[in-house]
N, C-alpha and C positions, 0 to 999 in steps of 0.2 A: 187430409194428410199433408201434412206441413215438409215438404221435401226437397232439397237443393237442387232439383231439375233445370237443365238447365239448355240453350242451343237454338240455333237460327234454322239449322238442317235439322234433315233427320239423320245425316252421323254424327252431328254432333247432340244431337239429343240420345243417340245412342253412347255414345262414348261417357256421357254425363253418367245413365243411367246403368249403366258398365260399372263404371268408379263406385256410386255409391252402394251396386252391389258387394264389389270386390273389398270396398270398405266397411260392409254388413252394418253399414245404414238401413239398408234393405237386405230382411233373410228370408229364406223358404217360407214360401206360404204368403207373402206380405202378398196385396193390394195395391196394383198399380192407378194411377190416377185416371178415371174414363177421358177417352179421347178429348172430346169436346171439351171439357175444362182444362187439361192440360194446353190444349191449343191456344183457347181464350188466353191464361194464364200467361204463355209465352209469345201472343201473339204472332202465333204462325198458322196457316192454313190445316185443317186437319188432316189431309192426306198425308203431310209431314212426318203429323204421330205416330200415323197408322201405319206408314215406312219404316219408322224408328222401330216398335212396338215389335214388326215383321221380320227387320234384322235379329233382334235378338230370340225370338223365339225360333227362328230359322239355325241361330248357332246351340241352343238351347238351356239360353239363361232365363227366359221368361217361357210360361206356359199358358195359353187360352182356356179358358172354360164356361165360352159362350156367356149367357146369361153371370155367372160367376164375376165374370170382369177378364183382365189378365195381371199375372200372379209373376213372382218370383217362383221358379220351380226348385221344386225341391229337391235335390241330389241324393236326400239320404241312401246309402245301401240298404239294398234289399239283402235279406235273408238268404240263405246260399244252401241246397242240398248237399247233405255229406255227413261225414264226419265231424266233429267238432275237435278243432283244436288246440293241446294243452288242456284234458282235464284228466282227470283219474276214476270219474262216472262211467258206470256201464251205459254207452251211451243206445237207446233203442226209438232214435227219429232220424237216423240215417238216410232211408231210402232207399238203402244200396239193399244188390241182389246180395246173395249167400255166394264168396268167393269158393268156396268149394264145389260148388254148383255152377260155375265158369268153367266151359272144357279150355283142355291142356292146348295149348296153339304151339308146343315144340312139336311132334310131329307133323301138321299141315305146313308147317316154315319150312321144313326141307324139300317137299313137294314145288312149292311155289316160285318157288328161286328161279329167274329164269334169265333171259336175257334183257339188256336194258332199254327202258323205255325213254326215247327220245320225245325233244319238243316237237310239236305239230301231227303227233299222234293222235288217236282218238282218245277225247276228254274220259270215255267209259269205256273198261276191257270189252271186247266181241261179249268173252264166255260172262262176264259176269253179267252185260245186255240181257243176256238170253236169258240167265236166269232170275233174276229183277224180272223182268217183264212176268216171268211163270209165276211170281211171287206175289205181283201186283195186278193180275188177273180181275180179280174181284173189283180193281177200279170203278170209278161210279162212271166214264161216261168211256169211249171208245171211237174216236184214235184218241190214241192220249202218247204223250213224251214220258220219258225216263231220263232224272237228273241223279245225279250221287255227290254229295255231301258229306261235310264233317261231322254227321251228327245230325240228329232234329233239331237241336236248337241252331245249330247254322242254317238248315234248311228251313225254320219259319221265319227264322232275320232276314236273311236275304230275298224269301217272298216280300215279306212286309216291306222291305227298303226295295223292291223294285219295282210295288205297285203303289206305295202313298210317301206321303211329305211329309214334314213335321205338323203336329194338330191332328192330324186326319184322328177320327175315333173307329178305335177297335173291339169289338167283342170278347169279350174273354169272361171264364166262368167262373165263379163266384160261391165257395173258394177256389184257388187255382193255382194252378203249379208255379212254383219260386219263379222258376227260370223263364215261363211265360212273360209274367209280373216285370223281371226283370229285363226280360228283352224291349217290352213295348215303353217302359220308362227310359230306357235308355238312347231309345229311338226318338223318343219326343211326339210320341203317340200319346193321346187321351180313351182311355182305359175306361170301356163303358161294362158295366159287371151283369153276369146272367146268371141267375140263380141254377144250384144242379141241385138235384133231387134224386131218388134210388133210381131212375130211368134214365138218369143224365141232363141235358139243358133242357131247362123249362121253355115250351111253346111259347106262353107268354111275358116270359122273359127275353127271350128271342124276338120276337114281335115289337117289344119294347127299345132294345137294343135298334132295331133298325130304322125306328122310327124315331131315334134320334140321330139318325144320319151316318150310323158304322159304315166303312171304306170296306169292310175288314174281319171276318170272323173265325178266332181259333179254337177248333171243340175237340177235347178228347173224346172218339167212339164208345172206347174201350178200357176199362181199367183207371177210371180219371183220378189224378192226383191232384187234389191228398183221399177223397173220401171213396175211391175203390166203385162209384156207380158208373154201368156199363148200359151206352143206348139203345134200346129194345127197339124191337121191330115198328113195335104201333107208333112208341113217341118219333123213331127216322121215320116213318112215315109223315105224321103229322109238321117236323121241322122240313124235312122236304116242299111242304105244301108251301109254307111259308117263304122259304127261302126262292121259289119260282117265280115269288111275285117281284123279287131284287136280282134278277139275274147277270148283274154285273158286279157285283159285293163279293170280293173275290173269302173263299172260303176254303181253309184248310182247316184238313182232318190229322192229327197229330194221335197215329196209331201206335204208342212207344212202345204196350205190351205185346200186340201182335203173337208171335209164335209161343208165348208162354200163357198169353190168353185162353182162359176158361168157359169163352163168352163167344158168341157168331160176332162177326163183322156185318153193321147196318150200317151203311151209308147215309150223312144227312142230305148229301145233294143229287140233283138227279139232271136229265139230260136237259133240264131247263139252261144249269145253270155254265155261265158262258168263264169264270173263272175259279177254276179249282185246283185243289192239288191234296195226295193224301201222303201223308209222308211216314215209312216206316223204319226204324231203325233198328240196329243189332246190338246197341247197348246195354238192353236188360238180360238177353242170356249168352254174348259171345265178352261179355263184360265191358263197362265203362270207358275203359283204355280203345275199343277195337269204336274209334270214332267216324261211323259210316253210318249215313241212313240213303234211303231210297225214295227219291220222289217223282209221282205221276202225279202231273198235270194236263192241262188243256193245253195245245201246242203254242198260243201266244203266252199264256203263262212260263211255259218251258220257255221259250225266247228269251224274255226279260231277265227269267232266273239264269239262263247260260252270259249274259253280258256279263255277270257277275262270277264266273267260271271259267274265266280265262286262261285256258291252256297254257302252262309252264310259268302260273302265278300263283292259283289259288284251287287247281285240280285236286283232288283225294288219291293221294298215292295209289298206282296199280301196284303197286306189292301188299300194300294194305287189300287193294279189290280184291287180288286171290287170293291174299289169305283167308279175308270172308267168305269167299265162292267154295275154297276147297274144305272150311267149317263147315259150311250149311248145308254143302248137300254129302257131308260124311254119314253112312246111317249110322253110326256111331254115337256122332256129334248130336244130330237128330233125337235118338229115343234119349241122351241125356236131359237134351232139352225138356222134351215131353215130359221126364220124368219132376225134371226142376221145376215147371208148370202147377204139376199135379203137389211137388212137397211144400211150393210157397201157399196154395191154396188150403190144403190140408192144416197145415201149422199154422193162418188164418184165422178157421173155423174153429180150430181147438180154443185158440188165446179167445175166441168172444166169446166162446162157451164157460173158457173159465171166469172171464168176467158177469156174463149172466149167471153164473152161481153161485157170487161174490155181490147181485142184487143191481150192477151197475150194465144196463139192458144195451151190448153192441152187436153189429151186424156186420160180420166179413164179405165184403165186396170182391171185386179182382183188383190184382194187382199186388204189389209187396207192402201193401202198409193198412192198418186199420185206423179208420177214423171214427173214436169212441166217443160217445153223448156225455156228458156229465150234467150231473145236479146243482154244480158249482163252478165256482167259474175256475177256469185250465189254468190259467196262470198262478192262482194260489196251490193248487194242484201238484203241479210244477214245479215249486219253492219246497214244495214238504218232498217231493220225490225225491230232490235233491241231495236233503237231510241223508235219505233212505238209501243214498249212489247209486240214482237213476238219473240220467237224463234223456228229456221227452222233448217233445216239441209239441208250444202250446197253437191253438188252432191260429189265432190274431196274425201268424204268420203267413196265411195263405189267404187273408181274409183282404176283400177288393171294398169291405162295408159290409157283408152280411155279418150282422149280427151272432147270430148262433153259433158261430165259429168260436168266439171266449167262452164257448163251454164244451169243446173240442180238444181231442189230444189224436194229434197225429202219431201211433205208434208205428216200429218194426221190427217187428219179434219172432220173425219165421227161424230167425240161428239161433236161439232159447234152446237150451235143454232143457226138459220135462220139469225140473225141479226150480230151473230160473223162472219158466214161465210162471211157476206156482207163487213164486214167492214175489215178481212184480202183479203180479195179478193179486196179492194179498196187500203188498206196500200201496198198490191203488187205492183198493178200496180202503183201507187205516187213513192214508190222505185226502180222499172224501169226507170219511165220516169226522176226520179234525177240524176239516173247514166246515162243514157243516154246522159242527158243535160250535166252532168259535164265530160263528156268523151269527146263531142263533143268540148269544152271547151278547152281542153286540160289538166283538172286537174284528181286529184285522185277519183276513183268511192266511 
């Protein structure tokens, strides 16, 4: 690689290698020069490079990938849950719960109002302690802390940024959720993929992962996104066993479905392990907006994550706390939930049953999305659904490298009415059997 590298230091072999990124000499993905030659080249000591190399992958314009070399990282955006928008398609790869199915938070607001909370207060309400703890009960080890967060995804960032550095390699499943994906790229973590299966993370996928040196490992128990598989007794068991033999690889359990779950809670860790945290949040049935999750850890775990919870900087509103405290434990609020549990599951099962009678064989998991097999590949899929004003989301979006995922359609169809569900469960299968036909063909799907 012929490259105008240049510098006697290593800031200024940084500052070089800066410029010719920022002048996309060098783009995403490129092939930095191995130490050793580069040094030779410039005739400086290699410790130099390997300083230079360090700063920038420290700031996160280069990325390590051991054996790999190091790389120009890639920035591109990730994929984002939601809505899509500006289009006029029925759009059904959301994600999102059924807003009607969100209870009303004008009555609990009135309740909650109270007097104001000052700095140097406690980071967590008393009453909301008390009940987080009764919530979080089932935790895998005991004593354990209770932290409160903006949300799960604040609470797996800020674990990850308070127990690794840039590089460190992480675990994560394979396919796996947007915002995972995008937390740990964004963090300048290396992204080591574990395949999931109807039981959730494969034994020896995990196995794998750790034996290439994971700092770090995030599993959904329950209801995993994108493909709805929930971890059974026998495989927590057997990930248990494994994970006892790394007992310092700190490992969160990212429970998002929790109270709308269909499924038992099985823990993968057990009292081997010395860094954990499970983290539950109330944004799939107190809705999106109500940005709170709850995490138990092991008490240095909690430590490191309160550094980053700095009273009167980055605490979770106690107006927010009550208003979640005085939702959840409404019985009210409660059997709506239950009920919203039991319609997302329900309308689930319906939408693969109407695709298995349409010849296209899927299986409703938990959780609010179904992740459908295809014969062909999603993304041609996709294009014709389009025609048809549907928009899907093709699997390649959740995919860390497995394969099987481009022949994946991540759908969300529990707010269908009987007669929409029929008739995208007809546009499917019609955009099957066209790519099919035009593959068989030899033309473009």
């Amino acid at each position: 690689m012929d490259l105008e590298i240049s510098g006697r230091s290593a800031a200024e072999i940084s500052d070089s290698l800066r410029g010719l990124v920022e002048r996309r000499m060098l783009r995403p993905g490129d092939a930095l020069p191995p130490v050793r030659s580069l040094a030779d080249r410039l005739g400086v000591n290699r410790n130099t490079v390997v300083a230079a190399y360090r700063q920038l992958t420290q700031t996160g314009v280069l990325v390590t990938r051991g054996r790999g070399g190091t790389r120009v990282a890639d920035r591109a955006a990730v994929a984002q849950e939601g809505f899509a928008a500006d289009t006029v398609l029925r759009d059904v790869g959301t994600g999102n719960p059924d807003p009607s199915r969100i209870p009303d938070i004008s009555r609990a607001l009135a309740r909650v109002a109270g007097r104001p909370v000052l700095y140097g207060e406690p980071v967590i309400d008393p009453a909301v302690e008390r009940w987080a703890r009764e919530w979080m009960r089932d935790a895998p080890a005991d004593p354990f802390s209770l932290t409160i967060t903006s949300g799960a995804a604040d609470a797996v960032e800020r674990l990850l940024a308070s127990a690794l550095t840039r590089d460190d390699a992480v675990a994560l499943e394979d396919p796996c959720f947007l915002t995972s994906i995008h937390t740990v790229r964004v963090g300048g973590y290396r992204a080591v993929p574990v395949p999931v299966d109807d039981e959730g993370m494969t034994v020896e996928g995990l196995r794998a992962a750790l034996a290439d040196g994971v700092r770090a490992v995030v599993c959904t128990p329950r209801a995993q996104n994108p493909t709805g598989a929930s971890v059974t007794a026998e495989r927590a068991g057997k990930l248990r066993a494994v994970l006892a033999e790394h007992p310092y690889v700190l490992v969160i359990q990212d429970d998002h479905f929790s109270m709308l779950s269909r499924e038992p809670f099985h823990s993968i860790t057990g009292p081997e392990n010395r860094r954990w945290a499970l983290v539950r949040s109330v944004s799939k049935f107190l809705g999106p907006d109500m940005c709170l999750a709850v995490t138990a850890s092991d008490l240095e775990t909690a430590d490191r994550l309160a550094v980053r919870l700095t009273p009167g900087t980055t605490w979770v509103s106690h107006l927010l706390q009550r208003l979640t405290l005085a939702l959840a434990t409404d019985p009210e609020v409660t059997a709506d939930i239950e009920r919203a549990g039991a319609h997302y599951a329900e309308r689930n099962i319906a939408f693969a049953e109407r695709l298995a009678g349409r010849g296209i064989p899927a299986r409703a998991g938990d959780g609010l999305n179904l992740w459908v097999p295809l014969p062909v590949p999603a993304h041609a899929v996709a294009d014709r659904l389009m025609r048809r004003g549907w928009l899907v989301r093709s699997g390649e979006d959740f995919s860390l490298g497995d394969p099987d995922a481009a022949y994946r359609l991540r759908l969300t169809t529990h707010d269908l009415s009987d007669a929409d569900a029929d008739q995208l469960a007809d546009d499917i299968a019609a955009a099957v059997d066209a790519v099919h036909h035009q593959s068989a063909r030899g033309g473009m799907g």
